[in-house]
C-alpha positions in Angstrom: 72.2 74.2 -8.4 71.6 76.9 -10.5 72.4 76.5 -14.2 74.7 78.7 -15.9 73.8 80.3 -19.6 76.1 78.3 -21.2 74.4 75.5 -19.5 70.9 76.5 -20.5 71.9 76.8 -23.9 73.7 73.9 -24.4 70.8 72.5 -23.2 68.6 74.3 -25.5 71.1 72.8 -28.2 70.5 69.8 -26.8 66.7 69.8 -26.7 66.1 71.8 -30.4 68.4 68.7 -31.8 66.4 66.5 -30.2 63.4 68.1 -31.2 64.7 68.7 -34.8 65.8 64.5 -35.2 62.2 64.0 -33.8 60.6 66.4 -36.2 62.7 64.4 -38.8 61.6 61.5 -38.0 58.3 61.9 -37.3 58.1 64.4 -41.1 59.7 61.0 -42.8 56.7 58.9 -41.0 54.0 61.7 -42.0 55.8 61.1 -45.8 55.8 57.7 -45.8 52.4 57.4 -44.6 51.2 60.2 -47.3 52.9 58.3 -49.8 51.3 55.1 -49.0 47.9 56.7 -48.6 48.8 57.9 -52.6 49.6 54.5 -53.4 47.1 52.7 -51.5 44.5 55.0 -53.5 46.0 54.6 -56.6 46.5 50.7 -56.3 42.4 50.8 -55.5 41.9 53.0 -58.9 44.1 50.5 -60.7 42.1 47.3 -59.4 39.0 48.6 -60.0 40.4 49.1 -63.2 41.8 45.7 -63.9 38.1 44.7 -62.8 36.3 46.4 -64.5 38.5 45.4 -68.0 38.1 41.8 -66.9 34.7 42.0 -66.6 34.7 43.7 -70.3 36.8 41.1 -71.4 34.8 38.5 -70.2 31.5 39.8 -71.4 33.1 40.0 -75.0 34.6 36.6 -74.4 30.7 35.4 -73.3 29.1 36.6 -76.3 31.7 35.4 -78.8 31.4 31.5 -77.5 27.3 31.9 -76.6 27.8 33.5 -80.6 29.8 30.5 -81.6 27.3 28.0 -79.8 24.6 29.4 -80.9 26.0 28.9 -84.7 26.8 25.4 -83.9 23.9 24.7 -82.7 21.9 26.1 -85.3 23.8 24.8 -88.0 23.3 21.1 -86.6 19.6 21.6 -86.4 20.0 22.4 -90.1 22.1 18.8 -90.5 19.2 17.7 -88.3 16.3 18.6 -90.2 18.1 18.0 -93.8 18.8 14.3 -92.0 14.8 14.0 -91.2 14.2 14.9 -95.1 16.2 12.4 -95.9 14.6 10.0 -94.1 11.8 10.7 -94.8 12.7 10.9 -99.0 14.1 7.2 -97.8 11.1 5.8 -96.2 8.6 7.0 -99.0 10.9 5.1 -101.5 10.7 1.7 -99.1 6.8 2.4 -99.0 6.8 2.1 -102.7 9.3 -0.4 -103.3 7.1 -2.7 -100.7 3.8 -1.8 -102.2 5.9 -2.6 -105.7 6.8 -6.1 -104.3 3.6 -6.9 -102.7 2.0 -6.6 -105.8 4.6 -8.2 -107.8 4.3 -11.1 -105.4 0.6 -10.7 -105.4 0.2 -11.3 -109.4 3.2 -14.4 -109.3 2.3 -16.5 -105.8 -0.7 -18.5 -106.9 1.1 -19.4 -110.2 4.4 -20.4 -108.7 2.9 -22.0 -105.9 1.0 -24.3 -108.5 3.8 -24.8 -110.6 5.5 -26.6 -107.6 3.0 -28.6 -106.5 3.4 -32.0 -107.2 0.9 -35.1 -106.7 3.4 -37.0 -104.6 4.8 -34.5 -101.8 1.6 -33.9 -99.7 3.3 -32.2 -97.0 5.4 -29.5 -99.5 1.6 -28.6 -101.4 0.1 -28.2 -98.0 2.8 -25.8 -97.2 2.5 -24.3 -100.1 -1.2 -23.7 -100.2 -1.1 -22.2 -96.8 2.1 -20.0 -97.7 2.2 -16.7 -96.9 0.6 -18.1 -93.6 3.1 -20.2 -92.0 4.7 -20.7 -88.9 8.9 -19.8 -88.5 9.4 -23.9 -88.4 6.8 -24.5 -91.4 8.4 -21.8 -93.5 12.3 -23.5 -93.0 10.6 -26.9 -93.7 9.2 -25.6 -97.0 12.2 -23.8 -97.8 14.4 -27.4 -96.7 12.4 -28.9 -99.3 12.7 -26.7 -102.1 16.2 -25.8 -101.6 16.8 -29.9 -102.0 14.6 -30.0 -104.8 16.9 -27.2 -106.1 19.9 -28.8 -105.5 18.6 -32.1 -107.3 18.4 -30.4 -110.7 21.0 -30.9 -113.3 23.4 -28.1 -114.4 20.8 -25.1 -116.0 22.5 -25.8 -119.6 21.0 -29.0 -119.6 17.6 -28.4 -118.0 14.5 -28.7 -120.5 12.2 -25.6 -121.0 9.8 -27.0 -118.7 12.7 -27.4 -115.5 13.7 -23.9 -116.4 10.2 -23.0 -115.7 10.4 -24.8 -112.6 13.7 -23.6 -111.6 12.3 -19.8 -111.7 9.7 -20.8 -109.7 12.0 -22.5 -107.1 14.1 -19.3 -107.0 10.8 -16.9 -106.9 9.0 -19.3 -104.1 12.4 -19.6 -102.0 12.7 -15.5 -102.3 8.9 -15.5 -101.1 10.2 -17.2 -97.9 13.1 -15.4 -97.3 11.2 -12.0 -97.5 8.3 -13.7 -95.2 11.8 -14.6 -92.8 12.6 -11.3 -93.0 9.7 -9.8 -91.8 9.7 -12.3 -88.7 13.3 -11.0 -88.4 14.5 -14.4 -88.3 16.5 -16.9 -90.6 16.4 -20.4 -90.8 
């Protein structure tokens, strides 16, 4: 079985074809793989990249709201602290309107609380003498009995100079207890 020339190169044909479709092949592999090797790099450059612009962008983003908080913040401690002036402007001006009214109702109580009493109602001058210093149920009896007594008077037109008198001091004494009502933070 001896091969002939033709044979052997026919066969040589055969194999360098082979060889060559193989070569081929295997060059179009060795490309593909170069090419994804390229891409693979450049896809890494390109993420580190995109991460390293997104961490920019988030750093810029960071310091614009901590920036914007920050202003917010401060400028509602300013509210805060112009708020505390204020209240503080408001509770002076309560100070002195109470220290006004304690002394207004210092220099009038004895007076009006005379010019109420009457001979004939025991129970309303005992209240009376003892007012500021009454009970939540003693004050509401008082002011039960001058609020009738008020009610009792003929139309202010008609009242003499003396009931007019009287009248004020009905409306300054029933004032008295409504302010001491007040301060018990109750109402009768």
């Amino acid at each position: 079985m001896a091969l002939t020339i033709p044979e052997i190169v026919s066969g040589g044909a055969l194999l360098l074809a082979i060889l060559s479709a193989i070569w081929q092949r295997f060059g179009v592999i060795l490309e593909i793989k170069k090419d994804q090797a390229s891409m693979s790099s450049s896809l890494q450059k390109e993420i580190a990249d995109s991460k390293s612009k997104c961490s920019d962008d988030i750093a810029v983003l960071k310091d614009n709201l901590l920036g914007q908080i920050s202003s917010q913040v401060n400028s509602l401690y300013t509210q805060l602290d112009n708020f505390s002036a204020r209240l503080a402007m408001i509770d002076n001006r309560m100070t002195k309107q109470e220290m006004k009214m304690d002394l207004f109702w210092g220099a009038v109580q004895d007076t009006v609380k005379d010019m109420l009493k009457q001979p004939i109602h025991l129970r309303k001058d005992d209240l009376l003498d003892r007012f500021p210093s009454l009970s939540y149920d003693e004050l509401c009896e008082l002011k039960s009995m001058l609020v009738q007594e008020k009610i009792s008077l003929p139309m202010v037109k008609t009242l003499t100079p003396d009931k007019k008198v009287y009248l004020i001091s009905l409306a300054l004494m029933l004032a008295g207890i409504d302010s001491r009502l007040i301060d018990m933070e109750t109402k009768c």
